[in-house]
C-alpha positions in Angstrom: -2.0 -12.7 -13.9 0.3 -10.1 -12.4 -1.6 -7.1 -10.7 1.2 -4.3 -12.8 1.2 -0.5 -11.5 3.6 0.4 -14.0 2.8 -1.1 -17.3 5.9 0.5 -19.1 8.2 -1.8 -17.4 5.8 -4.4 -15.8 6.5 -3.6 -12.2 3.6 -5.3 -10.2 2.3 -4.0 -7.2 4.1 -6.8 -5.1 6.8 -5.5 -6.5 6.6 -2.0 -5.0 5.5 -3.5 -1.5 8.7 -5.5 -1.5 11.0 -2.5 -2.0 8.9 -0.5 0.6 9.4 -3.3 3.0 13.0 -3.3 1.7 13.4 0.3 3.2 12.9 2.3 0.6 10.7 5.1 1.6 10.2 7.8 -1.2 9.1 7.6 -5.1 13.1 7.9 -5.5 14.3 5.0 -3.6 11.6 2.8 -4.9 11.6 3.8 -8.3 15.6 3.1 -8.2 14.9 0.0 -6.7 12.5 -1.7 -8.9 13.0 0.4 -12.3 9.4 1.8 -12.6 9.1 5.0 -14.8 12.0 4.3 -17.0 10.2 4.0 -20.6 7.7 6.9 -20.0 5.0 5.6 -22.5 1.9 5.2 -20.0 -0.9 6.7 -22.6 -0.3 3.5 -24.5 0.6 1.0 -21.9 -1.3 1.9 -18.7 -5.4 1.0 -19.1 -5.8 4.3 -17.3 -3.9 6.2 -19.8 -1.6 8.2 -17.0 1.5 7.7 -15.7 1.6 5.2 -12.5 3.3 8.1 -10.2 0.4 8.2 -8.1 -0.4 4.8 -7.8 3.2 4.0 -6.7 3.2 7.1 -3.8 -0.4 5.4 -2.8 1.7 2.1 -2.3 4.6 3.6 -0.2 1.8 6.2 1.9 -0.1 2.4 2.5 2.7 0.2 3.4 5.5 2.6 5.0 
């Protein structure tokens, strides 16, 4: 089972670390990288019932 951040568009958290170490290095780059936040619908999608921003800037603050 894959450990997703952003359930919208089933980026996994592996996937974030791999754009970070890819040298992206804001919510920007890494969200161009991987497609996270494209279908906005995290109230339905994510268990926590917010949108993964945080979660993703938590990622690049712990792996830049």
């Amino acid at each position: 089972m894959y450990e997703y951040i952003c359930y919208c568009d089933k980026v996994t958290k592996g996937d974030i670390i791999s754009a970070v170490f890819g040298g992206a290095k804001t919510l920007k780059e890494v969200t161009a990288v991987i497609g996270a936040m494209t279908h906005s619908n995290c109230k339905e999608n994510n268990p926590k019932g917010v949108c993964c921003e945080n979660d993703i800037m938590e990622l690049i603050k712990e792996y830049s």
